[in-house]
NUZA-33511 format. One line per 4 residues: their letters; for each residue z, x, y of N, C-alpha, C, O. Coordinates in steps of 0.1 Angstrom, whole numbers, plus 5000, padded with zeros to 4 digits. Layout:
REM NUZA-33511
a> Z,X,Y,Z,X,Y,Z,X,Y,Z,X,Y  ... $
REM end
This chain:
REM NUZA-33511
xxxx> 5042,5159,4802,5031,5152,4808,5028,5158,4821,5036,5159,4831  5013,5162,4822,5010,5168,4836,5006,5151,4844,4999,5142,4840  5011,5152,4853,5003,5141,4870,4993,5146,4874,4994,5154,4884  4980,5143,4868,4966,5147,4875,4969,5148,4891,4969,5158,4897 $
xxxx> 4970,5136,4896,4964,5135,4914,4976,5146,4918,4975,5151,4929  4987,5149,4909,4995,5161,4916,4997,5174,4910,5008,5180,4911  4985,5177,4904,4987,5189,4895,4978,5200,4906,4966,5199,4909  4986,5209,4909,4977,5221,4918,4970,5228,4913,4963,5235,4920 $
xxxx> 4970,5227,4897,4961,5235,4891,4946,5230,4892,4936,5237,4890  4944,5214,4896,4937,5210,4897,4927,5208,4912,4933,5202,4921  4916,5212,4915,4911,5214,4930,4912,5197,4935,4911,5188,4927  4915,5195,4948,4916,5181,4954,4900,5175,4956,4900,5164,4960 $
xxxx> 4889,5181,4953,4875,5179,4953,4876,5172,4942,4874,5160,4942  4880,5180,4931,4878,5170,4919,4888,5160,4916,4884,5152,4907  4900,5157,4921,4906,5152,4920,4902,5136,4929,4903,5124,4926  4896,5142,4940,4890,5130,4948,4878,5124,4942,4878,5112,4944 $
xxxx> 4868,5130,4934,4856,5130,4923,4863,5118,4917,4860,5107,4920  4871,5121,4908,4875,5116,4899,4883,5102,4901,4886,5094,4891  4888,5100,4916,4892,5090,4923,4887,5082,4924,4889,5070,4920  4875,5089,4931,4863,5073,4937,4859,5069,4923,4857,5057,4921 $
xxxx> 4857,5077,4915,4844,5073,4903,4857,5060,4895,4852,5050,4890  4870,5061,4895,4878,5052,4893,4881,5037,4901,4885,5026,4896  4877,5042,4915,4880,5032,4924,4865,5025,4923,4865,5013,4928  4857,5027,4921,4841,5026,4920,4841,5017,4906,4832,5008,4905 $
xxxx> 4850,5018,4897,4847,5010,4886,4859,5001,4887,4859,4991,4879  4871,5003,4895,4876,4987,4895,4867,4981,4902,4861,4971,4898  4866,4984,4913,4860,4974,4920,4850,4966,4915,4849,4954,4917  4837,4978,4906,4829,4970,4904,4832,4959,4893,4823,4951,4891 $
xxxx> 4844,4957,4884,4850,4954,4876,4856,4936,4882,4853,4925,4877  4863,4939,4895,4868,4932,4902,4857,4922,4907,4859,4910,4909  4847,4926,4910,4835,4920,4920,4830,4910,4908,4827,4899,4914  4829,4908,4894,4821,4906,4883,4838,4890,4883,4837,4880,4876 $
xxxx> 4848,4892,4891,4857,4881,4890,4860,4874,4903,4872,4876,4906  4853,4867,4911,4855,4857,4921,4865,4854,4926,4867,4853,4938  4875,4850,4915,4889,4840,4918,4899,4848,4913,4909,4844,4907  4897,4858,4914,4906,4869,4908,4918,4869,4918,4929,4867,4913 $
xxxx> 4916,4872,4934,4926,4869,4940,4922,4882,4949,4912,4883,4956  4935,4890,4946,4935,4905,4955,4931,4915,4946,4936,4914,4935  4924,4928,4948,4928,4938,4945,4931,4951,4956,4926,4954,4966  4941,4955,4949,4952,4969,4959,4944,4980,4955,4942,4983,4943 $
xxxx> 4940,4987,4964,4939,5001,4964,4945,5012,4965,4948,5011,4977  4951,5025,4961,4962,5027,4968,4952,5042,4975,4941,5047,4972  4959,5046,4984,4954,5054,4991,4966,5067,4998,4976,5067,5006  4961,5078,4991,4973,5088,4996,4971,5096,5012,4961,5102,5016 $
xxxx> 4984,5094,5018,4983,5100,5032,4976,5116,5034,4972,5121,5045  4978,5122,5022,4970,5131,5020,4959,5135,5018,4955,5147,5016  4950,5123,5018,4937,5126,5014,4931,5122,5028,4919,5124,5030  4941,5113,5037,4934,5110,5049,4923,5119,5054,4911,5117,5051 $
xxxx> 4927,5127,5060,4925,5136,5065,4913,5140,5062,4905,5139,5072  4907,5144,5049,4895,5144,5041,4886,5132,5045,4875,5133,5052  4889,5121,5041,4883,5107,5047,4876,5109,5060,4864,5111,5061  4883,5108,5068,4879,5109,5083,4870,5124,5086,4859,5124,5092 $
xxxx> 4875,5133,5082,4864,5145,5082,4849,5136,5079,4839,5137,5086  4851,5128,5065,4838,5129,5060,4824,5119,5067,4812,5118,5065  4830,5115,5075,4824,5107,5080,4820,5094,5078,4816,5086,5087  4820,5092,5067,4819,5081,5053,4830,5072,5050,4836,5079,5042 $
xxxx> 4834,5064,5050,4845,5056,5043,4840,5054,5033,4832,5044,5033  4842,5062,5017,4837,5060,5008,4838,5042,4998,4831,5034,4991  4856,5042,5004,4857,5030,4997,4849,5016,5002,4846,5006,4995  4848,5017,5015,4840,5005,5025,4828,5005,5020,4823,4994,5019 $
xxxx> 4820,5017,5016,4808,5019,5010,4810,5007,4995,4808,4996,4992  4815,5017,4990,4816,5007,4979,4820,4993,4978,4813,4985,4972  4827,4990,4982,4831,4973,4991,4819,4964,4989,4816,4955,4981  4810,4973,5002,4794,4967,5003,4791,4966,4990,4792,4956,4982 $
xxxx> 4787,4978,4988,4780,4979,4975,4781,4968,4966,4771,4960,4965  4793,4966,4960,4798,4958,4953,4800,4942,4954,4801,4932,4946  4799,4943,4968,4796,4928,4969,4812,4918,4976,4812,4907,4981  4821,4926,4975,4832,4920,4970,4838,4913,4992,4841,4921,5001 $
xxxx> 4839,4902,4993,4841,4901,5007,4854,4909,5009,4862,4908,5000  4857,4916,5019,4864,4926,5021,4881,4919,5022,4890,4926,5018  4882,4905,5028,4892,4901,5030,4903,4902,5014,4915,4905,5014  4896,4899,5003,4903,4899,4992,4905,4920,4990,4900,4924,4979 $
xxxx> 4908,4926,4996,4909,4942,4992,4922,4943,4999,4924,4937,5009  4930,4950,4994,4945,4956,5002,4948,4970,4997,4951,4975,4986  4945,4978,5014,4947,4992,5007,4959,4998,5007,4962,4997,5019  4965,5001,5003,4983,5004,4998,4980,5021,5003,4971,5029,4999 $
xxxx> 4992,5022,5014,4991,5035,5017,5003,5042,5013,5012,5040,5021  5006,5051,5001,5014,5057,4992,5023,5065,4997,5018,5070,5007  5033,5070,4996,5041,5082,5000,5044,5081,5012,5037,5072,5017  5051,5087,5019,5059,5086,5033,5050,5099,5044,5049,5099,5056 $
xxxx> 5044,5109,5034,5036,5116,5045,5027,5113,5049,5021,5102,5046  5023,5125,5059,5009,5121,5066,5011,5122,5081,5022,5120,5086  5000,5125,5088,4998,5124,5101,4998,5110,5102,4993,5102,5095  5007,5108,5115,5004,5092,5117,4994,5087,5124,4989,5076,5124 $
xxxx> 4990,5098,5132,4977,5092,5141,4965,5092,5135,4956,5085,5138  4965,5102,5123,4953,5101,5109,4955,5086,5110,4949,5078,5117  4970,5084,5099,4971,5071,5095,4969,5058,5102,4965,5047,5097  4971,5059,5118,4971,5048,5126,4952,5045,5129,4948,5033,5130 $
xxxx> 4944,5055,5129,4931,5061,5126,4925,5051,5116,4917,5042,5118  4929,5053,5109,4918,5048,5089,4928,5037,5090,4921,5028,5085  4938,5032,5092,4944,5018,5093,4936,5010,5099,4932,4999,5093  4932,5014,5113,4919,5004,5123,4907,5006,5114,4900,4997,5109 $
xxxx> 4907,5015,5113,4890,5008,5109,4893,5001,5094,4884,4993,5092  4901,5002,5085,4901,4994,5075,4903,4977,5077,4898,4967,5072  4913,4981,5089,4918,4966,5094,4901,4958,5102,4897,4947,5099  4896,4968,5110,4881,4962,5117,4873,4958,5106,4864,4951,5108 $
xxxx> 4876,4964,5091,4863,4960,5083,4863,4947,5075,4855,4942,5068  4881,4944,5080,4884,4931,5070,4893,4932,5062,4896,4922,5055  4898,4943,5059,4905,4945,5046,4923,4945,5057,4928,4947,5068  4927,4941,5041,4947,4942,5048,4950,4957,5044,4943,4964,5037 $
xxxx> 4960,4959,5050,4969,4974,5045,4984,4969,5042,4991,4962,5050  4987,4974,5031,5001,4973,5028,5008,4989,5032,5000,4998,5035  5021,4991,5031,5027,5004,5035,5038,5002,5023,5048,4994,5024  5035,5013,5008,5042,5011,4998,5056,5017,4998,5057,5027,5005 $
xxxx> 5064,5015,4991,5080,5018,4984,5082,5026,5000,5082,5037,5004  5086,5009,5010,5094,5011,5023,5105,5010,5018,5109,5004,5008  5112,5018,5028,5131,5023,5022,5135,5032,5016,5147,5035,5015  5123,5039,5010,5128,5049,5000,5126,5064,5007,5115,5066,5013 $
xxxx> 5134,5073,5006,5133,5084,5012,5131,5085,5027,5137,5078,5034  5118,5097,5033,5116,5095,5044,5113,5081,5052,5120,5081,5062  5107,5071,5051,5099,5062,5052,5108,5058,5067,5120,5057,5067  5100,5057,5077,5105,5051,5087,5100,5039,5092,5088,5037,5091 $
xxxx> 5109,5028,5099,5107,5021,5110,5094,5023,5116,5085,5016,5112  5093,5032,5126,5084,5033,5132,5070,5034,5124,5060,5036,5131  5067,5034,5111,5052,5029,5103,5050,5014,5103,5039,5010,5101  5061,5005,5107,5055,4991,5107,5048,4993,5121,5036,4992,5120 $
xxxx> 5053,4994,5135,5056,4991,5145,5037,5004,5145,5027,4997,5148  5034,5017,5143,5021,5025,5146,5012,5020,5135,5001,5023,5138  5012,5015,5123,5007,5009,5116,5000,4996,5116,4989,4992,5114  5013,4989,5120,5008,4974,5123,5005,4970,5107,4996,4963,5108 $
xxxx> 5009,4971,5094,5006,4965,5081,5006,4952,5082,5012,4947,5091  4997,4945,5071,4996,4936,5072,5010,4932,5057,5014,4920,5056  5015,4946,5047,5026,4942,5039,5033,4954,5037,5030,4966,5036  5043,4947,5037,5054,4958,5031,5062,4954,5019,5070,4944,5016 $
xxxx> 5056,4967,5012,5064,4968,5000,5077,4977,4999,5080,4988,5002  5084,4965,4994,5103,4971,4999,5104,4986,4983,5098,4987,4972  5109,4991,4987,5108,5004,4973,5117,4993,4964,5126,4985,4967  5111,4996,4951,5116,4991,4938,5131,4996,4940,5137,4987,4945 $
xxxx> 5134,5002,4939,5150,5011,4939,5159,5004,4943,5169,5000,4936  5154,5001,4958,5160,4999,4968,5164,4988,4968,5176,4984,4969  5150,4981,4966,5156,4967,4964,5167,4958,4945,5173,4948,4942  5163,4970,4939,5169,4967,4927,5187,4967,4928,5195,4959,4922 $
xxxx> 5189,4981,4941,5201,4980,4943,5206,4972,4954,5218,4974,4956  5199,4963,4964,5199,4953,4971,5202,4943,4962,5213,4938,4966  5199,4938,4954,5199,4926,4948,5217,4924,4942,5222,4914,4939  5223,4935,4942,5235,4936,4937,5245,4937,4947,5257,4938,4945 $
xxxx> 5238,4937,4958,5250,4931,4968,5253,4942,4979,5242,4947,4981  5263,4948,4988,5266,4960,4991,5258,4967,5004,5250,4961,5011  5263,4982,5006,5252,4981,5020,5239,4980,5019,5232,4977,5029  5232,4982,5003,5215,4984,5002,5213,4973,5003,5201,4974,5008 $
xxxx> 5217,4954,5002,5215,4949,5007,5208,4943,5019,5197,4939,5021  5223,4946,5028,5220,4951,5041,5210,4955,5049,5207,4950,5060  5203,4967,5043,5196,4977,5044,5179,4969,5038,5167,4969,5043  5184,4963,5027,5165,4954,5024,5166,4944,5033,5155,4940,5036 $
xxxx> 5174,4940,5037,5174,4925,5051,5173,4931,5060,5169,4923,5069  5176,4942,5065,5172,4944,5081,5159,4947,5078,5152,4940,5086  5151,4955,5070,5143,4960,5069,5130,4946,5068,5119,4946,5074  5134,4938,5058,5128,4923,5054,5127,4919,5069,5116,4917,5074 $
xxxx> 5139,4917,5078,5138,4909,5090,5128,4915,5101,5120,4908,5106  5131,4929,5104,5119,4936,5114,5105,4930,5106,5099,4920,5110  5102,4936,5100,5087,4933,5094,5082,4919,5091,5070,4917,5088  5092,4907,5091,5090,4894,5089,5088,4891,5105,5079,4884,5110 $
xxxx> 5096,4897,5113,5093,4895,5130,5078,4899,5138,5072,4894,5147  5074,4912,5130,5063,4918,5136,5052,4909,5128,5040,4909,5132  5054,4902,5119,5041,4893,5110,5038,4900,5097,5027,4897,5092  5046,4909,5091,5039,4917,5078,5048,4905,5065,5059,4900,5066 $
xxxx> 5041,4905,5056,5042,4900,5044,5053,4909,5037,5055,4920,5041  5060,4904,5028,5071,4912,5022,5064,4908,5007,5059,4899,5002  5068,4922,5001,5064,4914,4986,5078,4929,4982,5081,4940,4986  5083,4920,4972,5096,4929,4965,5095,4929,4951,5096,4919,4944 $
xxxx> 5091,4944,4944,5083,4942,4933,5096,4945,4920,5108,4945,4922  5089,4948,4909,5104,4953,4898,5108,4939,4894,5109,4938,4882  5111,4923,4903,5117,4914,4899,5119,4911,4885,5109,4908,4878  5130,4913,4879,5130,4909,4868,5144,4900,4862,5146,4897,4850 $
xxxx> 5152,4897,4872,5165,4886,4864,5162,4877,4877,5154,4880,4886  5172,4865,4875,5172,4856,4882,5179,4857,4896,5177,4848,4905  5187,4869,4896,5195,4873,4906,5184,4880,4916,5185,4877,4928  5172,4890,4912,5167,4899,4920,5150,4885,4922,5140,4888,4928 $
xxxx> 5150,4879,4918,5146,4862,4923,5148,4863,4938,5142,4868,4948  5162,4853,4935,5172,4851,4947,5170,4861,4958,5161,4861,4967  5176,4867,4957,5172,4880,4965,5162,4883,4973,5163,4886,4985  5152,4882,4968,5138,4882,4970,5136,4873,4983,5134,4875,4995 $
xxxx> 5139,4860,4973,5138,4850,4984,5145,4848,4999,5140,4844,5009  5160,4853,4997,5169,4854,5004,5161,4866,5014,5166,4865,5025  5149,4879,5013,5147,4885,5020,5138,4883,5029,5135,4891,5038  5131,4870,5026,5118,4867,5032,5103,4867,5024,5092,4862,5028 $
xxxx> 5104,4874,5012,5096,4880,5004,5088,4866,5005,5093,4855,5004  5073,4869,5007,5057,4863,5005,5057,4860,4990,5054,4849,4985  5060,4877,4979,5055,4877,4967,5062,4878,4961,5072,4877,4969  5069,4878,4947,5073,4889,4939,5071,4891,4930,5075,4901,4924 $
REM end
């Protein structure tokens, strides 16, 4: 199985084409459900860069468009790369337009500390992994509660996803987690 959004064979023009015209039909999908709740966007640090060139916030366009009050939107910013001052950049103005930002699968690989603290998210998503081997005790533990406790200090939401026994529940709960 080829990964479209990471296939080089494919140009990042079309690959962004083919983005919005998907993000364009959740949304408008989403807007047609009131009490629906939240919908997540996710958004790669890679494409920043393009965004901000364009002059356009395509997805805030569509937002309008669609009707949908911006407060119910959370843009999930994917993967550990990226310029941070891009990222700290398109974080404000998403944050100025109303919408939350989450910072996804924190813990895993590069992912530092310092993206809560230049980001300011309004959630952090603990990496599935991470926390799947937190739940069983040991230093990864450790490692999802410190990480749970900085970001519960700074005001960001915890949501710990994967939950699936009664143990990784607990856990959850035990980290501070908002969601799971």
């Amino acid at each position: 199985m080829v990964i479209f959004f990471s296939n080089p064979k494919i140009s990042t023009s079309y690959q962004l084409e083919v983005d919005r015209a998907l993000r364009f039909q959740a949304l408008e999908y989403f807007s047609r459900h009131p009490d629906a709740g939240y919908i997540t966007l996710n958004i790669s640090p890679n494409w920043i860069e393009n965004i901000l060139a364009s002059q356009t916030i395509h997805t805030l366009e569509m937002i309008k468009e669609t009707g949908i009050d911006p407060k119910r939107v959370v843009i999930e910013i994917t993967e550990t790369k990226g310029d941070m001052d891009s990222l700290r950049e398109i974080v404000d103005i998403y944050h100025e337009a109303g919408l939350m930002v989450a910072v996804d699968d924190f813990g895993a690989g590069a992912s530092q500390m310092d993206r809560i603290e230049a980001l300011e998210p309004d959630i952090v998503k603990l990496d599935m992994r991470l926390f799947k081997q937190a739940a069983c005790g040991g230093k990864s533990a450790d490692v999802a509660l410190s990480i749970s406790s900085i970001a519960n200090r700074v005001g960001c939401h915890i949501v710990c996803e994967g939950v699936e026994t009664v143990e990784e529940f607990h856990f959850g709960i035990e980290c501070g987690s908002n969601h799971v």
